[in-house]
C-alpha positions as CSV (number, residue, x, y, z in Angstrom):
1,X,24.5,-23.3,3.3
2,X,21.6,-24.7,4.8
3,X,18.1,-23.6,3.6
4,X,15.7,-23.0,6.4
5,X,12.0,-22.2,6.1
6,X,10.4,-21.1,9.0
7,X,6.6,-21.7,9.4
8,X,6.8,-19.5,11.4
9,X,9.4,-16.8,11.7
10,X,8.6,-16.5,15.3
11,X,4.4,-16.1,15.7
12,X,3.8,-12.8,13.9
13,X,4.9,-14.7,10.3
14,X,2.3,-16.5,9.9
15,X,-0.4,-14.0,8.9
16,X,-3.8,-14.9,8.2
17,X,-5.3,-14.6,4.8
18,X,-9.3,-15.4,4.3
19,X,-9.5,-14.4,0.8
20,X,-8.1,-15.4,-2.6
21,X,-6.3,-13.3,-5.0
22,X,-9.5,-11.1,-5.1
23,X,-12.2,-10.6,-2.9
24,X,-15.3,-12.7,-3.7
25,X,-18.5,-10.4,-3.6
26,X,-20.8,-10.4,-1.0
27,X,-24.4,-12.5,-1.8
28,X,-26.2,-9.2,-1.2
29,X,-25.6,-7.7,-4.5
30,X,-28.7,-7.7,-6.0
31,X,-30.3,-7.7,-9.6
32,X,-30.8,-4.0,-9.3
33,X,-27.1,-3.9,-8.9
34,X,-26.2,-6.1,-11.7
35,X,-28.0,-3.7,-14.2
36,X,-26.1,-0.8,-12.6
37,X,-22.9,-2.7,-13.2
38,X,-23.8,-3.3,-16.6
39,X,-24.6,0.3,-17.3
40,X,-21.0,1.4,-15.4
41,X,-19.1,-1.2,-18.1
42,X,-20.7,0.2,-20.9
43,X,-19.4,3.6,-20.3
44,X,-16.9,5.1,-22.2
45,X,-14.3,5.9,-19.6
46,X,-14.1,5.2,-15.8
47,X,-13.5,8.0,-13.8
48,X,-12.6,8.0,-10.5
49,X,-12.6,10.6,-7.4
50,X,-9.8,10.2,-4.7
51,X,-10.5,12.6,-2.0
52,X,-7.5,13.3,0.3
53,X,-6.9,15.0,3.3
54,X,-4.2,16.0,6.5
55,X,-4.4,12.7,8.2
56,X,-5.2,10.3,5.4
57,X,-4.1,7.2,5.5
58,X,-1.5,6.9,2.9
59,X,-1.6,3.5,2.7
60,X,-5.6,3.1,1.6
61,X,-5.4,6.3,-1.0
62,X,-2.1,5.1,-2.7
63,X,-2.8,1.3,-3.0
64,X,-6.4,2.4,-4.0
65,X,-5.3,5.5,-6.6
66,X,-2.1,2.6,-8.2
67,X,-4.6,-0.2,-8.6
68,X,-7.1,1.5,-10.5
69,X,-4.3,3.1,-12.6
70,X,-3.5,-0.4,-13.1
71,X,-6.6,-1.3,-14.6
72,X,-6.8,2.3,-16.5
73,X,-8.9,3.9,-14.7
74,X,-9.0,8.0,-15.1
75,X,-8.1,8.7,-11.1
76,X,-8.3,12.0,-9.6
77,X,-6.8,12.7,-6.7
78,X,-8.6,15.8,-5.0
79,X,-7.5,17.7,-1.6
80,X,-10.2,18.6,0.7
81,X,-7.7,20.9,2.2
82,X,-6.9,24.8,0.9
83,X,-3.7,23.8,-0.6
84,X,-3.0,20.6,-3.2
85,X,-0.6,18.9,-0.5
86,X,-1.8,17.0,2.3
87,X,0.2,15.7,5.1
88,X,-1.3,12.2,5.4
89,X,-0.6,9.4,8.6
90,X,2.6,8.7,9.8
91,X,4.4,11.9,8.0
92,X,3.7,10.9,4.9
93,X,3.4,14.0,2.3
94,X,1.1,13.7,-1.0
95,X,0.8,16.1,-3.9
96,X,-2.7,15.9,-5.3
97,X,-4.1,16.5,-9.0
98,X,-6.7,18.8,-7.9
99,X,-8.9,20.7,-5.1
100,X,-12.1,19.4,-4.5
101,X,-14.0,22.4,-5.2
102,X,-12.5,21.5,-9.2
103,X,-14.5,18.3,-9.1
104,X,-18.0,19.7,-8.6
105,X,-18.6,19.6,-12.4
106,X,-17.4,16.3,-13.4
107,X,-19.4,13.1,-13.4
108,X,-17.7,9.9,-12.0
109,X,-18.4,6.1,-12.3
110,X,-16.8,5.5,-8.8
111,X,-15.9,7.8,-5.4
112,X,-13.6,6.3,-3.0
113,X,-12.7,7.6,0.4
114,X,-9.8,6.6,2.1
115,X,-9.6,6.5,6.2
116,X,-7.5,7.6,8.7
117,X,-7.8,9.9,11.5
118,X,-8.8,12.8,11.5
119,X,-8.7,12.9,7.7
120,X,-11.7,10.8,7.9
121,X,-13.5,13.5,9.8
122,X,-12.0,15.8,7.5
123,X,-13.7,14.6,4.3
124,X,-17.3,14.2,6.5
125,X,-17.4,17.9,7.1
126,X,-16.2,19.0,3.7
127,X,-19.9,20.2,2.1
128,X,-18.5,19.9,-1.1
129,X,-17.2,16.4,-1.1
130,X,-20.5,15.5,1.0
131,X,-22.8,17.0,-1.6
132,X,-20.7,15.3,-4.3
133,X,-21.0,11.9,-2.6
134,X,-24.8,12.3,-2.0
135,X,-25.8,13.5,-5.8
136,X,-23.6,10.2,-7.0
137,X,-25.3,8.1,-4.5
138,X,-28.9,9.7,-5.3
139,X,-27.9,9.0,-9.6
140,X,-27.1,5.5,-9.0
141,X,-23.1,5.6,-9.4
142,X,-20.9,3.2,-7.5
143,X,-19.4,4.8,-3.8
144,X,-17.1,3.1,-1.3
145,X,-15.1,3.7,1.5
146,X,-12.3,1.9,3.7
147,X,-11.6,1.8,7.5
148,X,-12.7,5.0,9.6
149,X,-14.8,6.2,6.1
150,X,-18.0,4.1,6.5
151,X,-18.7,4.7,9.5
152,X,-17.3,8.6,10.2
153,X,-18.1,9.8,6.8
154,X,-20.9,8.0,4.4
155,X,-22.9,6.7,7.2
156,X,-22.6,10.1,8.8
157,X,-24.1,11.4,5.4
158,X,-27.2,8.9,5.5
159,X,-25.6,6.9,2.3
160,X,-25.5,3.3,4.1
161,X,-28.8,3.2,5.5
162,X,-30.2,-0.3,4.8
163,X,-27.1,-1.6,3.8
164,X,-24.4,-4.2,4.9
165,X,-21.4,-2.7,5.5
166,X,-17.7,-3.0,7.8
167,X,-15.3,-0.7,9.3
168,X,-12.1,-0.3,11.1
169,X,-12.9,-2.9,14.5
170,X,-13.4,0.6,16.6
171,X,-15.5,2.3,14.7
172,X,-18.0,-0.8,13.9
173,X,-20.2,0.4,17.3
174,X,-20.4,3.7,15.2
175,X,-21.2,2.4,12.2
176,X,-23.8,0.1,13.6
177,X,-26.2,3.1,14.1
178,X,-26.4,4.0,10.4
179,X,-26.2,0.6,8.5
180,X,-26.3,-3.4,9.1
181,X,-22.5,-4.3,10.6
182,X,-20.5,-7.8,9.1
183,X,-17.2,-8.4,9.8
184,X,-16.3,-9.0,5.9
185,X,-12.8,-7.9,4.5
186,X,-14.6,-6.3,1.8
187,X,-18.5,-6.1,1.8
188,X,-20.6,-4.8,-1.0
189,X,-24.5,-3.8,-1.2
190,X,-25.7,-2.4,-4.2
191,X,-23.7,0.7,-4.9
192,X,-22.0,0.6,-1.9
193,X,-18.2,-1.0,-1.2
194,X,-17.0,-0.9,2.1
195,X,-13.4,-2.4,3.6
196,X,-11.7,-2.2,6.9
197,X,-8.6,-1.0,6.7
198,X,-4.9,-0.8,5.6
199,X,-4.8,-4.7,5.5
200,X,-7.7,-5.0,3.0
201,X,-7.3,-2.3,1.1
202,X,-5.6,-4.2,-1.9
203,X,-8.6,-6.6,-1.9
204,X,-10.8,-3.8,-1.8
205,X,-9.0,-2.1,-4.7
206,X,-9.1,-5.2,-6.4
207,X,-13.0,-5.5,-6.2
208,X,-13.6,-2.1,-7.1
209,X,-11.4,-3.0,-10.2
210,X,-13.9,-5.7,-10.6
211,X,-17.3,-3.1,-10.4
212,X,-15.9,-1.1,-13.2
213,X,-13.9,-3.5,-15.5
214,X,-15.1,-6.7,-15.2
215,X,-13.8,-9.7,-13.7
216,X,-11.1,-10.5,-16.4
217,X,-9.7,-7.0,-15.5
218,X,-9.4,-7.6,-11.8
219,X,-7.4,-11.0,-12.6
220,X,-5.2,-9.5,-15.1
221,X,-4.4,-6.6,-12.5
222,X,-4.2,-8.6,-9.1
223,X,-1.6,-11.4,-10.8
224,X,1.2,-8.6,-10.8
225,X,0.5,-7.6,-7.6
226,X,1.4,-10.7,-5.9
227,X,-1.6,-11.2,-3.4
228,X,-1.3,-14.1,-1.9
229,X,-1.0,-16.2,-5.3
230,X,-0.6,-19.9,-3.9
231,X,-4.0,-19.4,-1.9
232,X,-2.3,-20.6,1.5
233,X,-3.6,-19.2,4.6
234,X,0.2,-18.3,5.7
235,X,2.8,-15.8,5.0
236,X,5.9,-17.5,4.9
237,X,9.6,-15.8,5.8
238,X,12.1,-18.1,4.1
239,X,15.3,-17.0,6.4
240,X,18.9,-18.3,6.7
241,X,22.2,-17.8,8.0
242,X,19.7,-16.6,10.9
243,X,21.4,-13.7,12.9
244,X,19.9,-11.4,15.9
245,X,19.6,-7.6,14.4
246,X,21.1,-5.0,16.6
247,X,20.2,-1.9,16.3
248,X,19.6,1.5,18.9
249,X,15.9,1.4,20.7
250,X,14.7,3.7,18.0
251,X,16.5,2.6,15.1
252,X,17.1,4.9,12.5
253,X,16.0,3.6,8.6
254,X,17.1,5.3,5.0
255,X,14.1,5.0,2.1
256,X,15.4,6.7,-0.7
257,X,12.6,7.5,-3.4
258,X,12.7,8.7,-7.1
259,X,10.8,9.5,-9.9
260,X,9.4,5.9,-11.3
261,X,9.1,4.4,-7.6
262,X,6.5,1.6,-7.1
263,X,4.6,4.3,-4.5
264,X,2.3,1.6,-3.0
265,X,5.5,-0.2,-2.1
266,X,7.2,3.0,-0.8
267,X,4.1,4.0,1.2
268,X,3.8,0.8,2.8
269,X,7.4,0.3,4.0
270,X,7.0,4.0,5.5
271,X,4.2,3.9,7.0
272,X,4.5,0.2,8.7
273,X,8.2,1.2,9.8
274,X,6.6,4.4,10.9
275,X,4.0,2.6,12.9
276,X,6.7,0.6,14.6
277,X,8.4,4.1,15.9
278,X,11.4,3.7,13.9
279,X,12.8,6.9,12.4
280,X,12.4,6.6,8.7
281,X,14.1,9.4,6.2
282,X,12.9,9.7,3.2
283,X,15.5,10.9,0.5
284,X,14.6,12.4,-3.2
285,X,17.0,10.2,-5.2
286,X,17.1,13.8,-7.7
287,X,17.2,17.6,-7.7
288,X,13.6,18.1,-6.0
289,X,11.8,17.1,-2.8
290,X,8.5,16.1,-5.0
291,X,8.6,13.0,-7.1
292,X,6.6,11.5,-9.7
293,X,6.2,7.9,-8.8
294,X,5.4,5.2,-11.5
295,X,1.5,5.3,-11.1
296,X,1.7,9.0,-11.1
297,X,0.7,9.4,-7.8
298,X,3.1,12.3,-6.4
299,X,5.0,11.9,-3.4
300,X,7.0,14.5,-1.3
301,X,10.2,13.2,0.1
302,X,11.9,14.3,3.6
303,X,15.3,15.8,2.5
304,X,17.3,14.9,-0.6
305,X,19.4,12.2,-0.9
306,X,22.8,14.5,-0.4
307,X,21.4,15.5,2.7
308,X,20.9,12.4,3.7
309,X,24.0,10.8,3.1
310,X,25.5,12.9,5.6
311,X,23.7,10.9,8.6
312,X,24.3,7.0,9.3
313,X,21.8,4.7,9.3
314,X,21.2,1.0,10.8
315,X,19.1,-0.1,7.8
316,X,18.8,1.1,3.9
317,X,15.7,-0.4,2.4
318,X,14.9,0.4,-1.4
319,X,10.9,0.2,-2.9
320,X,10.7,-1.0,-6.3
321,X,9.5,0.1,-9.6
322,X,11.6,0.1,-12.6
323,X,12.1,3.6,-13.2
324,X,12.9,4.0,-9.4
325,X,15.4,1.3,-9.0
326,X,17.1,2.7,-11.9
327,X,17.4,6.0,-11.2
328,X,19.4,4.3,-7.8
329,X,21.5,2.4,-10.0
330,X,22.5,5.1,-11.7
331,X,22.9,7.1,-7.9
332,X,26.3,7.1,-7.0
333,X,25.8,8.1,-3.9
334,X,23.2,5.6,-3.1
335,X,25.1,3.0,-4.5
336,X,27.9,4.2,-2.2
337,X,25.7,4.9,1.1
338,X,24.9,0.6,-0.1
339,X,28.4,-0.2,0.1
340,X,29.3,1.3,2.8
341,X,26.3,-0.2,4.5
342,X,27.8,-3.3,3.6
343,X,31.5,-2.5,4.6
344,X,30.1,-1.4,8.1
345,X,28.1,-4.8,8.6
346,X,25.1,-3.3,8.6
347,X,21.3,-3.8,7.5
348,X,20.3,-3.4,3.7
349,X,17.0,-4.6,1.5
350,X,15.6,-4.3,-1.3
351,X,12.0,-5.4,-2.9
352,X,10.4,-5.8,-6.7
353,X,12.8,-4.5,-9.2
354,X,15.6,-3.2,-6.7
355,X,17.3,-6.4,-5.5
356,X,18.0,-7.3,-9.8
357,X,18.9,-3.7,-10.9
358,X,20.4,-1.9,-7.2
359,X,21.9,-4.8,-5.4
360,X,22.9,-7.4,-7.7
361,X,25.0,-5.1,-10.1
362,X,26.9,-3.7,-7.2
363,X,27.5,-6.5,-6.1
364,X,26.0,-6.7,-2.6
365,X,24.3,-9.8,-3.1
366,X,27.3,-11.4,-3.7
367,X,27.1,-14.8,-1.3
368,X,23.4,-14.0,-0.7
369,X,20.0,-15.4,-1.4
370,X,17.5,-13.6,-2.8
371,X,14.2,-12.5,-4.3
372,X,12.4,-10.1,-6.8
373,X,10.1,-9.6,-8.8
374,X,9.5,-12.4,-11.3
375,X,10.4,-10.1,-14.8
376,X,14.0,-9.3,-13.0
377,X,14.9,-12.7,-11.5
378,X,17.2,-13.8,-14.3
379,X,19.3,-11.3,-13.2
380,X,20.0,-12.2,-10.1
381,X,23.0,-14.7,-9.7
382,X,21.8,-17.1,-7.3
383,X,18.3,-18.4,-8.7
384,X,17.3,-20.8,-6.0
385,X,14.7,-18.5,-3.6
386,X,13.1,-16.9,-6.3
387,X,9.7,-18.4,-5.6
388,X,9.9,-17.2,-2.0
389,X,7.8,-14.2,-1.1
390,X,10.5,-12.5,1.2
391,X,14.2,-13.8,2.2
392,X,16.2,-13.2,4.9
393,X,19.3,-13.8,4.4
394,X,21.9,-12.6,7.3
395,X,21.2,-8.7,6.8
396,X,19.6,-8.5,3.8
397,X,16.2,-8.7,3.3
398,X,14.7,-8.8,-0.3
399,X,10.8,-9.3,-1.5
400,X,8.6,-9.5,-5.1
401,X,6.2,-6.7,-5.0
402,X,3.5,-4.5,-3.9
403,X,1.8,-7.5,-2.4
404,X,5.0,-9.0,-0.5
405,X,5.4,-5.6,0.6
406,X,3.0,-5.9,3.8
407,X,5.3,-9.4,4.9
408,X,8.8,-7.4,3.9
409,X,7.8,-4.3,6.6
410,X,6.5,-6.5,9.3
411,X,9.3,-9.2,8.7
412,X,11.9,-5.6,9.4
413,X,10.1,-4.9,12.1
414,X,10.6,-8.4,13.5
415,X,14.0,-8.2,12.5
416,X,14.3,-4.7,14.3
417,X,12.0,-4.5,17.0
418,X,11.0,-8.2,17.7
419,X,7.6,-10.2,17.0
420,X,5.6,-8.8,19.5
421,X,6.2,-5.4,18.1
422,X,5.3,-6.7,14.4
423,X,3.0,-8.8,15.8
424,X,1.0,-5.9,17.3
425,X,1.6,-3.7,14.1
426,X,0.0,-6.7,12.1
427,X,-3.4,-7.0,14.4
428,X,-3.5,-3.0,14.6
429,X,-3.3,-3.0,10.2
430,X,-5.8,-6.3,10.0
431,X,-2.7,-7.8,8.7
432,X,-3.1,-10.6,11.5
């Protein structure tokens, strides 16, 4: 079987990437800053505020709330709406830890407002989050925002006047009235970290890892993530026994979730699939809709997993994390829907721990390449693709980790829908 790597795919693979593992601060931080970074290290615990509201985007709360859970930071996760579950972008439902009106009282080394439309507008005419943000501003504690946030919410407050900051492309006009524009990935001025959008935000977790931990912290927590670790400016699709993917115009996708699932994975492969117009079900891989995933961020799935076995599928793509993947080992009826998947000739994938502990023991790897996440490699019978950030291989698809997990959507939706339909899903996310 011949290996081929594609350089690229077709034109959306080759994804460009400006920065290294983490984001390199802007020159603007200042002295002032520097003492204020200081003071936030020598604090006893980091605490973090999360706000979260109907039309979120998932992607920029979850990957910021796992990362700093990573690095041990003390996240709350607070709903601006009247109830603790929002229904973020693309159908995506989140349980949060608290209302904001419970955060009033508590002091926190670092807010951070997610984007997404209107949830962005949402959090600007919240009084409570507004006065929050302004008092932590006003007492010298770090703030930061991602995407529609800068612009629609803190420079709607008055918090970035004077200040280099970016946005989301369309709202930079916006934002240009209320602070100094730059096109960074991730900019930072004094107390304020800004980012601009779902592409960046794991570079912009990363530096905000970085503002209250330290720079050893932000290495030891970006390494398992996977962000671009060879410093190359391309994503690379290793594919082979190359086939063209069939499927119905809207093709209909499985994403079973459990307690213990990576979320940041789960989110992403959701919500890019989602993007693409695909029908994605999300099943509870247990006896309740709401699950616990391994960063404790709670998720709430579609229907449960008996439910959806009844229905057919054209692909069945599992997210990672080790409790997740095994819970769906243990699944017989996941491991069953797999099989039959298989016995049908139909599309399957897998990323981080799934492919060692979900596909390989069943057997549907069997006379297929693979990859996963480095810790579970040894389990997978053919070794040689390892290395390789995500592998096609006929109709299976596999990937390391939450940051593969951008290349593994786009490269289904390639698979799917065609390039220039990942291709625009890419430029739209600041993927491309």
């Amino acid at each position: 079987m011949a290996l081929r790597h594609l350089t690229p795919l077709s034109p959306f693979t080759t994804l460009t990437r400006r920065l290294p593992s983490f984001p390199t601060l802007s020159s603007t931080t200042s002295r002032r800053y520097n003492r204020f970074s200081f003071s936030v290290m020598a604090s006893a615990s980091r605490k973090v505020l999360v706000p979260i509201a109907n039309g979120t985007e998932p992607m920029e709360a979850v990957i910021t709330i796992d990362v700093l859970r990573r690095a041990g930071a003390d996240v709350t996760v607070a709903s601006v709406e009247k109830q603790l579950r929002v229904d973020a972008c693309h159908g995506v439902k989140i349980v949060a830890d608290a209302l904001i009106s419970d955060c009033v009282d508590t002091v926190f080394d670092l807010i951070s407002l997610p984007g997404g439309m209107p949830g962005a507008s949402t959090l600007k005419d919240n009084n409570t989050l507004e006065n929050i943000v302004k008092k932590q501003a006003s007492e010298g504690r770090l703030y930061a925002a991602i995407c529609a946030s800068p612009a629609v919410a803190l420079g709607s407050w008055g918090l970035l006047k004077g200040l280099k900051a970016t946005c989301y492309p369309a709202f930079m006009e916006q934002l240009s009235s209320s602070a100094t524009t730059v096109d960074s990935r991730v900019q930072q001025d004094g107390k304020a970290i800004t980012s601009r959008g779902p592409g960046t935000t794991m570079e912009y977790s990363v530096t905000l890892v970085e503002q209250l931990f330290g720079k050893e912290k932000a290495n030891e927590v970006s390494g398992p993530l996977f962000m671009n670790p060879k410093q190359t400016d391309q994503f690379i699709v290793t594919e082979l026994n190359k086939l063209q993917w069939t499927c119905a115009s809207t093709p209909k996708i499985l994403v079973p979730i459990a307690d213990g699932s990576e979320e940041m994975e789960a989110v992403m492969i959701i919500d890019v699939l989602r993007r693409a117009k695909a029908e994605v079900i999300v099943a509870s891989v247990g006896d309740d809709l709401e699950i616990v995933a391994s960063r404790k961020v709670k998720l709430v799935a579609d229907m449960l997993l008996d439910e959806a076995a009844k229905l057919s599928y054209d692909l069945i793509v599992l997210p990672g994390g080790l409790g997740g993947a095994q819970a769906f080992a243990k699944s017989e009826t996941l491991v069953n829907l797999l099989k039959k998947q298989r016995e049908l000739d139909r599309y399957y994938g897998a990323i981080c721990a799934s492919p060692a502990l979900v596909l390989e023991p069943h057997g549907l790897l069997e006379g297929k390449k693979a990859t996963a996440f480095p810790a579970m490699c040894e389990k997978l019978t053919d070794k040689s693709e390892v290395e390789s950030r995500v592998v096609v291989d006929g109709k299976v698809v596999t990937s390391r980790g939450p940051g593969t997990s951008l290349e593994f959507s786009l490269a289904i939706v390639e698979k799917l829908l065609g390039h220039e339909k990942a291709l625009e899903i890419g430029k739209a996310m600041l993927v491309v």
